[in-house]
DRENZAVO-173987 format. One record per residue: x, y, z of N, C-alpha, C in turn; residue in one letter. Coordinates in steps of 0.2 Angstrom, whole numbers, plus 5000, padded with zeros to 4 digits. Example, Ala and Ser with C-alpha at 12.3 -4.5 7.8 and 13.67 -1.06 7.14 Angstrom:
506649725039506249785039506649845039a/506449895035506849955036506450005039s/
This chain:
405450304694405750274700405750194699x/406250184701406550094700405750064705x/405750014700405249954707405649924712x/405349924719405749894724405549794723x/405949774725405849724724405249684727x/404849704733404449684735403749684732x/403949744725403349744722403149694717x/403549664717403449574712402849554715x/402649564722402149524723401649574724x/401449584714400749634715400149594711x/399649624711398849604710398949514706x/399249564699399549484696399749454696x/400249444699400549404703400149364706x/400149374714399549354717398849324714x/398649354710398249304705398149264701x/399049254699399249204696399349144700x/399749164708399849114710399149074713x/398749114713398049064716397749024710x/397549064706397349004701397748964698x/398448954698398948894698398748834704x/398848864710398448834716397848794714x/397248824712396748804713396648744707x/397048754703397148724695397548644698x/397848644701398248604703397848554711x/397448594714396848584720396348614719x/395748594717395248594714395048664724x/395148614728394848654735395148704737x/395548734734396048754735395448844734x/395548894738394948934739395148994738x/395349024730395649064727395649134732x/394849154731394649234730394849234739x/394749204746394949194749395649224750x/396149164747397049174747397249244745x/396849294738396949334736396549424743x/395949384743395949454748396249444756x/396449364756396849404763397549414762x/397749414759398549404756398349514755x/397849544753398049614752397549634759x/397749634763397449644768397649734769x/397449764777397649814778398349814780x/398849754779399449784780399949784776x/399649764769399849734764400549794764x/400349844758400749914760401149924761x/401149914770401749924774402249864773x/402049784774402649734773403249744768x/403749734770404149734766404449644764x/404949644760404949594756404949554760x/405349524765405249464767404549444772x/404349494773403649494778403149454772x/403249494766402749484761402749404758x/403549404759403449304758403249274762x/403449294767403449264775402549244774x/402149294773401449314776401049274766x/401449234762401149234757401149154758x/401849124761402049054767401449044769x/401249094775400849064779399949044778x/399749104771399049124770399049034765x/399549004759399548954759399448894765x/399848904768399748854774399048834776x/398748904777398048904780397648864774x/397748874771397248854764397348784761x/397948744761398148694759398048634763x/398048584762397648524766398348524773x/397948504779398348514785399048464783x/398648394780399448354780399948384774x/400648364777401148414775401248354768x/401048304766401348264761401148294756x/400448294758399948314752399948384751x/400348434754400248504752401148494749x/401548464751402048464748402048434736x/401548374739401548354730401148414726x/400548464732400248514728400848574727x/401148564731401748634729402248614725x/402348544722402648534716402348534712x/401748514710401348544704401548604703x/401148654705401348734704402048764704x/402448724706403148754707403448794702x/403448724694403648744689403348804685x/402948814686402748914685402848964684x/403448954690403449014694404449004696x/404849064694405449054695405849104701x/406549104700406949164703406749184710x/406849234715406549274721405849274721x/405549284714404949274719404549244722x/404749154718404549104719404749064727x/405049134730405649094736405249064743x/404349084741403849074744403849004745x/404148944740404048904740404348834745x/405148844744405548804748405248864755x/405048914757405148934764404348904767x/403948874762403348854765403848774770x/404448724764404748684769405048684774x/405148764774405748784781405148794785x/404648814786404048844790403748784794x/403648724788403148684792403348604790x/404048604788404148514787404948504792x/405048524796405448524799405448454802x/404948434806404848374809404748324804x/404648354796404348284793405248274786x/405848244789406348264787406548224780x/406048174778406148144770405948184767x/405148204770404748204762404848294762x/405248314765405448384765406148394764x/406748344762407348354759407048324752x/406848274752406648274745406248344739x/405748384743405448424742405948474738x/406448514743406948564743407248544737x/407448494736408148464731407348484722x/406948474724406348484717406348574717x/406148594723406148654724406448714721x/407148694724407648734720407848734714x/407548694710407548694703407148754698x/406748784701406548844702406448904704x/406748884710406948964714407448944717x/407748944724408148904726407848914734x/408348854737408048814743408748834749x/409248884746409848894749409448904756x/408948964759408948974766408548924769x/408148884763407648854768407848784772x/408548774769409048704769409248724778x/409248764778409948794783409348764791x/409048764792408748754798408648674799x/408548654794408648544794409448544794x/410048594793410448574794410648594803x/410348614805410448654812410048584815x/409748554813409248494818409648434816x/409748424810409748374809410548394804x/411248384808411848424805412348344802x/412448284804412548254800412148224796x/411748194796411248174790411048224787x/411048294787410848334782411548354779x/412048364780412648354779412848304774x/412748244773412748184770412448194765x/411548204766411248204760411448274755x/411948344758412048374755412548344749x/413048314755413548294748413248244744x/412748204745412548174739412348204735x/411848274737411948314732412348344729x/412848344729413548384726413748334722x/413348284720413448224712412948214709x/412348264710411948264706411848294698x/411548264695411448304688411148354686x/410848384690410748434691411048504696x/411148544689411948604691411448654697x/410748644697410148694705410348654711x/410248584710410348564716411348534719x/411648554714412248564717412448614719x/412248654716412248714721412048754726x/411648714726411248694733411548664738x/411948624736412348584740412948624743x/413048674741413548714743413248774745x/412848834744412848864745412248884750x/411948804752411448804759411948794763x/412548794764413148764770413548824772x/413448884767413748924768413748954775x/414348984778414448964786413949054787x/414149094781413749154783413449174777x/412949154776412549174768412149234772x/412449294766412049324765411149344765x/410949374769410249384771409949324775x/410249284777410049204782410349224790x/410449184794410649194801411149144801x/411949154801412449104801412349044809x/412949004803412848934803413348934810x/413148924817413848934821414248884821x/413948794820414348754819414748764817x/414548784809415348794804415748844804x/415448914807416048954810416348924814x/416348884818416748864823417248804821x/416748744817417148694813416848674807x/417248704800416848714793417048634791x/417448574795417748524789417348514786x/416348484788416248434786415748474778x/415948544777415848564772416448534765x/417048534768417748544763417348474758x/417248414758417348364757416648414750x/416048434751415648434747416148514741x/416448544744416848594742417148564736x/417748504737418148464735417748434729x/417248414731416648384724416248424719x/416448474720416248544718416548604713x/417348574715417748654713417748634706x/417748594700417948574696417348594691x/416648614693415948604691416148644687x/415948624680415748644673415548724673x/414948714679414248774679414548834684x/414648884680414748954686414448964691x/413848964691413448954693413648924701x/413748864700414048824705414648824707x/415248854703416048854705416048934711x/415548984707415449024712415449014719x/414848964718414448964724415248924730x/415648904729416148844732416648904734x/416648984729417249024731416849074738x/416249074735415749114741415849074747x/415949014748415748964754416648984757x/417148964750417748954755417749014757x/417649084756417749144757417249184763x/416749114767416449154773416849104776x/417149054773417549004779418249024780x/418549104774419149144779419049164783x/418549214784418349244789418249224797x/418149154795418149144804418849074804x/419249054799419548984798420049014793x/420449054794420949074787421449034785x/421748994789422248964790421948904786x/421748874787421048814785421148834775x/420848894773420748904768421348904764x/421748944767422448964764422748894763x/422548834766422948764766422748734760x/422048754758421548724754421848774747x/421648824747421948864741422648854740x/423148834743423748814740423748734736x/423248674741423248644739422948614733x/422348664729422148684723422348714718x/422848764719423348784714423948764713x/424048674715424748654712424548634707x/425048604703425248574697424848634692x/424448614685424048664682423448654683x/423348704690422448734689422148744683x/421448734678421248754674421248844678x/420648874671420548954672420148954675x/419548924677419048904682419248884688x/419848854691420048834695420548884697x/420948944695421148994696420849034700x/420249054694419749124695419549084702x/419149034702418748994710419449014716x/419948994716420249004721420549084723x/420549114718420649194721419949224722x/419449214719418949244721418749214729x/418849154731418649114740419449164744x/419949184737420349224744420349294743x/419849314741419749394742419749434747x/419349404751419349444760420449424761x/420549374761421249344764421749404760x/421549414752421949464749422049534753x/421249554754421249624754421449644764x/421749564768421649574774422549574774x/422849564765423549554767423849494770x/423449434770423749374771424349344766x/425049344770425449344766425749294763x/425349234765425549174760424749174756x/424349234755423949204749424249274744x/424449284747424949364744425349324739x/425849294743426249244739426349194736x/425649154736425249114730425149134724x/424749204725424549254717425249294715x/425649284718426449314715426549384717x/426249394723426049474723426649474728x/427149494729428049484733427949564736x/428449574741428449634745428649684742x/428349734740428549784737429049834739x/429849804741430349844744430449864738x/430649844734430849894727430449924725x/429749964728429450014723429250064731x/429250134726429350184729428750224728x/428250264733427850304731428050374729x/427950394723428050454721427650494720x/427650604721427150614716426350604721x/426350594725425550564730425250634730x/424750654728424350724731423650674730x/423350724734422450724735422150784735x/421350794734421050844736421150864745x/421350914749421350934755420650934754x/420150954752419450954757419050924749x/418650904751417950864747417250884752x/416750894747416150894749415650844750x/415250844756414550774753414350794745x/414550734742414050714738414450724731x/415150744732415750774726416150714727x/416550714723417250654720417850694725x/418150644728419050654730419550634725x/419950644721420250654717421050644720x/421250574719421750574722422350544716x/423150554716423550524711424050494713x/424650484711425150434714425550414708x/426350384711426650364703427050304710x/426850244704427350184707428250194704x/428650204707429250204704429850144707x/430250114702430650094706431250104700x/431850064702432550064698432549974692x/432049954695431949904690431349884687x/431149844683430249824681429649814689x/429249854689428749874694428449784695x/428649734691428349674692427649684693x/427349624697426549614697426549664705x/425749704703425749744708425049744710x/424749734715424149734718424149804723x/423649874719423649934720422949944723x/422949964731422349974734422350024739x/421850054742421850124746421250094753x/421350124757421050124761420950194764x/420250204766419950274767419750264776x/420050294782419950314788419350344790x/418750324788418050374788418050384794x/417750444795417850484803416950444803x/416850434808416250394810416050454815x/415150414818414850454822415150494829x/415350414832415950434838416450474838x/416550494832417350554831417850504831x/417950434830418350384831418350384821x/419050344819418950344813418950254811x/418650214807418650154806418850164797x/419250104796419550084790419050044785x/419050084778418850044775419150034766x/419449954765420049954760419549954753x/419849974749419649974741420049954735x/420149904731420449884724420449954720x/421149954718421150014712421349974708x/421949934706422049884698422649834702x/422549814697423349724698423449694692x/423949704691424249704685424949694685x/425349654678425949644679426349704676x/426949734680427049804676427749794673x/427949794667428649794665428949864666x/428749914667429049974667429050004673x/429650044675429850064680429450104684x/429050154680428650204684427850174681x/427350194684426750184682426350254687x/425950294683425650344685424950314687x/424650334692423850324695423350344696x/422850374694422450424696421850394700x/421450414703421050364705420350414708x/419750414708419250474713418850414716x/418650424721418050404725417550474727x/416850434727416450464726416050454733x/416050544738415550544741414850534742x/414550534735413850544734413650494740x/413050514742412750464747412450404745x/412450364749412250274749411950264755x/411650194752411250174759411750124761x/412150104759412750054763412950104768x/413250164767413850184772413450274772x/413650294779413450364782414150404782x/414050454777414650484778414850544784x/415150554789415150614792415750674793x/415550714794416350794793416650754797x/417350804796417950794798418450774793x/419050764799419550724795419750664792x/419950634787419850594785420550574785x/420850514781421450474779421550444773x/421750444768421850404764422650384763x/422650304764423250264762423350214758x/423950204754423950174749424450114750x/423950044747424250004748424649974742x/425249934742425449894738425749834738x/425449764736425249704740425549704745x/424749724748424749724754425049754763x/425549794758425949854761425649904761x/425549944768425350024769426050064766x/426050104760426750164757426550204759x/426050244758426050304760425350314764x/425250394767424650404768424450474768x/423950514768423850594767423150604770x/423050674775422450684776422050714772x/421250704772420950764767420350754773x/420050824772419450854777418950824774x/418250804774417750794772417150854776x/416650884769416350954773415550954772x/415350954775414550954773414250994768x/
């Protein structure tokens, strides 16, 4: 059985992290941190409860002033790396919020070890120009942890955090650190710029789409390509027709669906088996080929949900498609009987569509 991820925080671990502590703070009251940290509800916490509860038993234990526990948490910091280290910058979200130097300076050290993306996000909700400022400062640092930091603690909707409502509402005062960013050397960080422009479609499309044009004139390197189709993913797969027509994806009048069958009924937990032939009277050109499935939901109402099949430039008239999806069960999505939908797209165009039953 896979380990869940909360189990990183086992005996040694926790034993590691205290006698690091104590090594670094003589007062520091090991066998204490250790048995309350496994208390009787150790168990049951799940991951974030577990950092949350490892934040707080630190706090109790470390001198009440926040400078001095902050220079003791840079000691120990470099030890300890990745998620499970995420104890650290959250000890600054928890308890430096009032103290805003010696706690933007701390994060910027922090994240060079784990990363400080969620703990940034509440001094930007207090403190939104000034911490906006020092973000872009950070978007010209030498170090590739803390620029990325600089963009991916501003994200308007980062994943597993509580979005940012200023910047759904108004992202400008991101663009400018975006702008200092898209060219970075480090994956790592040109990611993190396509992940920001691409929560900043979702509520600002028009905004992005202005910005991804203005990126791909003259010659984009391949880095600055990939970066601005990956920030218009959402915009591709919503069909936005001038990012359709930026990636050279044109209206698919000339091509014809031929040939479309599926399985009429599939079972939970079996493969749907579906085929299809693009046809036209001249070269299929560049073709963005996608489906969406009509999942009958609990209501008996059906909600759509789109899927990438390939894109590609076709010189030949016909192109044959096979494609399956698979019912197996997931913990992302609940599948329920009934009838079902599957339609096929072609940049960005509904061609065809067919029902199949799904059966318990």
């Amino acid at each position: 059985m896979a380990e869940l991820l909360k189990d990183v925080y086992n005996h040694a671990f926790i034993d590691s992290v205290a006698t690091h502590f104590q090594d670094a703070y003589p007062g520091f009251e090991k066998q204490l941190f250790i048995t309350t940290i496994f208390d009787s509800q150790w168990a049951s916490r799940e991951l974030k409860s577990r950092l949350t509860f490892i934040t707080q038993t630190l706090h109790h234990l470390l001198p009440s002033d926040f400078k001095k526990s902050t220079t003791i948490l840079k000691k120990v910091a470099p030890f300890f790396s990745s998620y499970e280290a995420m104890f650290f910058p959250a000890f600054i979200e928890l308890y430096g919020l009032d103290d805003y130097e010696t706690s933007v300076e701390c994060l910027a050290f922090l994240t060079q070890y784990s990363s400080s993306e969620f703990a940034v996000r509440p001094f930007i909700e207090k403190y939104p120009e000034k911490m906006m400022a020092q973000m872009l400062e950070w978007s010209e640092s030498d170090n590739f942890h803390i620029r990325r930091l600089a963009s991916e603690g501003c994200r308007p909707r980062l994943p597993w955090a509580s979005a940012l409502p200023l910047f759904k509402a108004d992202p400008t005062a991101i663009i400018p650190i975006l702008e200092c960013l898209k060219d970075d050397d480090e994956d790592y960080v040109y990611r993190s710029v396509a992940n920001n422009l691409n929560d900043i479609s979702k509520d600002n499309p028009e905004l992005v789409v202005k910005i991804a044009q203005s990126w791909m004139q003259g010659k984009p390197t391949k880095n600055r390509r990939w970066l601005v189709k990956h920030a218009c993913r959402g915009l591709l797969k919503s069909a936005n027709v001038d990012i359709l027509a930026l990636f050279g994806f044109t209206h698919p009048r000339h091509i014809n669906i031929e040939k479309f069958t599926l399985d009429k009924t599939v079972k939970w937990g079996e493969k749907l088996n579906f085929s299809f032939t693009l046809s036209a009277s001249q070269a299929l050109g560049k073709c963005r080929c996608e489906f969406i499935i009509a999942f009958m939901k609990k209501n008996g109402k059906q909600a759509d949900k789109i899927f990438k099949i390939s894109e590609s430039e076709i010189n030949a008239h016909q192109k044959e498609i096979t494609k399956q999806f698979s019912f197996k069960a997931i913990s992302t999505r609940q599948y329920y009987p009934g009838e079902h939908k599957l339609m096929l797209i072609v940049n960005g165009v509904q061609m065809a569509q067919l029902p199949f039953t799904l059966q318990p």
